[in-house]
Structures are given as C-alpha cells and as structure tokens.
C-alpha positions in Angstrom: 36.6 189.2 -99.6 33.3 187.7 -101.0 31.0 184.8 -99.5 32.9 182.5 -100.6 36.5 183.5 -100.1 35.3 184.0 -96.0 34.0 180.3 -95.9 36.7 178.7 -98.3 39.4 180.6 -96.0 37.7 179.7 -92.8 37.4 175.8 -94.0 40.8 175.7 -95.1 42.3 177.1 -92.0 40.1 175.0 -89.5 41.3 171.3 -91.2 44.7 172.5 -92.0 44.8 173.6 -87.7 42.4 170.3 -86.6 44.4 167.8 -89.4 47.8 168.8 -89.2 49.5 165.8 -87.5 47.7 164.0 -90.9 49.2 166.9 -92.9 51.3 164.1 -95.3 48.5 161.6 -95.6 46.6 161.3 -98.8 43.5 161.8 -97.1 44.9 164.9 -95.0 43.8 168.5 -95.2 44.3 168.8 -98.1 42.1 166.4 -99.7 39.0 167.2 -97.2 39.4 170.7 -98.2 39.5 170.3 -102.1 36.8 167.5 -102.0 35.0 170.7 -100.0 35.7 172.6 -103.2 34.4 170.5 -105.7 31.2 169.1 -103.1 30.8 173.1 -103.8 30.9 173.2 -107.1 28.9 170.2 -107.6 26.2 172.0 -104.9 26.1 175.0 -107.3 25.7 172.9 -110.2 22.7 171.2 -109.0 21.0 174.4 -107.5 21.2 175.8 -110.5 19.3 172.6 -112.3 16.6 172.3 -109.6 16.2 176.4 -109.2 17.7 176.0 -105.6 19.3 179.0 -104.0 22.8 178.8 -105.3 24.4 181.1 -102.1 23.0 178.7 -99.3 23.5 175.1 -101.3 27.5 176.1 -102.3 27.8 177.5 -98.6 26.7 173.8 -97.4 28.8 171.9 -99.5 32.0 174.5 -98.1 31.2 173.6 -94.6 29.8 170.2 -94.6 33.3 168.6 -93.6 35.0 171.2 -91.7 34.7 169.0 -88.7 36.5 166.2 -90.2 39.5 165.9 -88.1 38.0 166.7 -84.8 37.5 164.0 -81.8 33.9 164.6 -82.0 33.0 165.8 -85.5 30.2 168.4 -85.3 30.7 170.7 -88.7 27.3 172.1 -88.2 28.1 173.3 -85.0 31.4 174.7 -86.3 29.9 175.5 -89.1 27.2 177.8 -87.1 29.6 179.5 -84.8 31.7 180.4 -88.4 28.5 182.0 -89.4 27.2 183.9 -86.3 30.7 184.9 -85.8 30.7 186.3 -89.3 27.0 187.8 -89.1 25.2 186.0 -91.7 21.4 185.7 -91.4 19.8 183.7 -89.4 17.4 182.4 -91.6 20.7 181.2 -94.3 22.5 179.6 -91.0 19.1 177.6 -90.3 19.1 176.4 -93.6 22.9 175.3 -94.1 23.3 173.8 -90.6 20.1 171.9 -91.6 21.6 171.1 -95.1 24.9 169.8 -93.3 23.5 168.0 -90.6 21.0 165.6 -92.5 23.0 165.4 -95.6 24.2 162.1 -94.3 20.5 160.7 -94.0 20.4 158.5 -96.8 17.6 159.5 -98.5 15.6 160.8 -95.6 16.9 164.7 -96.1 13.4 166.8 -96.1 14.8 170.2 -97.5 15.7 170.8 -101.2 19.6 172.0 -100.3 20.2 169.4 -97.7 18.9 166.4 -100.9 21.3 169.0 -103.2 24.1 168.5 -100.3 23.9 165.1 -100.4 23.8 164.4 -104.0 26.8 166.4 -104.3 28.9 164.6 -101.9 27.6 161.1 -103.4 29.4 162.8 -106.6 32.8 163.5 -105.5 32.8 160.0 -103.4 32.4 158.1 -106.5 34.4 160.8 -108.5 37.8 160.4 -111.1 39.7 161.9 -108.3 38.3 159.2 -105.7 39.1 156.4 -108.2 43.0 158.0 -108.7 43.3 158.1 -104.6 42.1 154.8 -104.3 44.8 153.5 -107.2 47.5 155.3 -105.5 47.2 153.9 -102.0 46.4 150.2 -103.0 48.6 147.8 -101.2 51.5 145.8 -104.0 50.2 142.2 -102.4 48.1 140.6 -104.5 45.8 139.1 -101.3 45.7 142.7 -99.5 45.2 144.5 -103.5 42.0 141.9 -103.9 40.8 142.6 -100.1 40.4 146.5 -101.4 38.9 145.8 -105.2 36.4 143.8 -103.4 35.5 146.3 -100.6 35.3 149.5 -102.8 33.0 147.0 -105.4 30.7 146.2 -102.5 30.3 149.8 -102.1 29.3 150.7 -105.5 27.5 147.3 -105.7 25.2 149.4 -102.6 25.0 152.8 -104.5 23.7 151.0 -107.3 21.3 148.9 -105.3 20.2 152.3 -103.4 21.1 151.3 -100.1 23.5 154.1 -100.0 20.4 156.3 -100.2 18.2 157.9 -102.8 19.9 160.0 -105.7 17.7 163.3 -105.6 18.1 165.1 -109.0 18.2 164.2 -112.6 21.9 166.0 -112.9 23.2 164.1 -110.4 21.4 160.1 -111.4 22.9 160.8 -114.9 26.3 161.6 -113.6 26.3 158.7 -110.8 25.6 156.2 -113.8 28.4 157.2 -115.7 31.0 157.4 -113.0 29.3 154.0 -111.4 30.0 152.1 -114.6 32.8 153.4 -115.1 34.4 152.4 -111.1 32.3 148.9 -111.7 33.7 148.3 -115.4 37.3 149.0 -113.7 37.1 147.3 -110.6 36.0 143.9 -112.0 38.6 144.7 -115.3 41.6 144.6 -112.4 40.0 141.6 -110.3 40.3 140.0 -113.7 43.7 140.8 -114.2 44.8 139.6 -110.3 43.2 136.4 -111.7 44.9 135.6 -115.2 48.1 136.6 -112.9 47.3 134.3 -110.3 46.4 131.6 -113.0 49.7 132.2 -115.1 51.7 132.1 -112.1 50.3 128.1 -111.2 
C-alpha cells in the first residue's frame, strides 16, 4: 500500500473506532473522514500552486482531524505515534505535526504547509458539501430555521471580515470568494424568503 493508502486507512479506522456511537449522525465518521479526503486534496492542490512539498502538505490535511472524536482531541499526537509507528522520517513527522498543530492559528501559522493546511480546511468548511449538510439538518420551525441562517451568516460575515484568520494563497482567496458569495447570496436569498412567508402569513 502506498503513502497514502497507510494514512487514509489508518484515519478511517481511528474515527470510525473513536466515533462510532455517532456512527448515524451527519457529522459522524464518515463525514470527518471524507472532509479529511478532500482537506487532502485541497492540501495537494495548493502545494502544487505555491511549489510546496506535495507528500508532507496532503499527509497533514489526512491527519489533521483524526482526533476528532476523542475526549481530549490531540491529532498531532495521534498523528505522530501513526507515523513513528509506521517509520516515516523524522524530519516529515516534524513538519506535519507542526502543519496539524498550528493550522488552527488564524493566521499566525509560520511554516509554508501548516498556512497550506489551513487554507485547505477554510475550503472545505465553506465548501458545496458544507452548504448541502447545513440544508439537510435545518430545523422545519421558522424561529429555530432563522436562529441557524443567522449564525452560519455571522460566520461568513467573519471570514469575510478576516477575523477567521488570514487566507494564505492566491488559489485558495479566489476560491473562498466564490464559495463566500455564493453561501452569503444564499443565506440572505432564504432569510428573505422566511420573511415574505412570515409577511404573507399576517
């Protein structure tokens, strides 16, 4: 098995063992381990733009949520024991457990993979998919369907803002904007609609 099938088989194991009494929830096992996949991708994608080391960056974006169901979530612990255990170098484990553990920074990330890490998760969390997961687990109430518009458009309203953190590479700004626009032109589009509903309704 290559590099990748050992991590992608190790990641998928570990969240289906730590997640499965969540095993039927939308955000289960499942989901962590195929937003792992396309974090992954997105990792690769942007290496390849900023002439980052495509191996280390797509092993990152793997690992970088393998912890997720654990009491105490420490993927770059996990992560490192994987990777001992499995007898990479030490010099690629320094530089993914470094990638994984200050991905998270908001913009304070020092090294090129851990900015390409973080850019690549900042994708996938604003991604089509997201958007489709967040449609299919809106509450029917009107007052408890408004409550959650409002809360995921405060969170784009803060990406776009930057306080979610600085958007690294040129790939990933030009993808952001689109998918941004698109969440905001949506999210406003159904608080509209809640409205002429509520207005029709007296």
């Amino acid at each position: 098995m290559d590099l990748f099938g050992r991590i992608s088989s190790f990641v998928k194991t570990r969240l289906s063992e730590t997640g499965k009494e969540r095993a039927a929830s939308p955000v289960g096992p499942s989901y962590v381990f195929e937003h792992s996949l396309r974090v992954a991708f997105w990792c690769w994608r942007l290496a390849l733009e900023t002439h980052a080391d495509v191996s280390t960056c797509a092993a990152a974006g793997l690992l970088h949520a393998v912890s997720h169901f654990e009491p105490d979530p420490r993927s770059t612990e996990t992560a490192r024991k994987f990777m001992e255990k499995e007898g990479f170098k030490k010099e690629f484990m320094d530089i993914v457990a470094y990638a994984i553990e200050n991905h998270a920074r908001q913009g304070k990330s020092e090294t090129l993979e851990s900015r390409i890490l973080e850019d690549a998760d900042k994708i996938d969390r604003f991604g089509y998919l997201r958007l489709m997961l967040f449609v299919k687990t809106l509450p029917e109430s009107f007052a408890h369907l408004e409550e959650s518009v409002h809360s995921l458009l405060a969170e784009v309203e803060k990406l776009e803002k930057g306080e979610e953190g600085v958007i690294w590479t040129s790939m990933a700004k030009a993808r952001m904007q689109t998918q941004v626009g698109l969440y905001e032109n949506f999210l406003r589009g159904l608080l509209e609609e809640i409205d002429n509903t509520r207005t029709t309704m007296g």
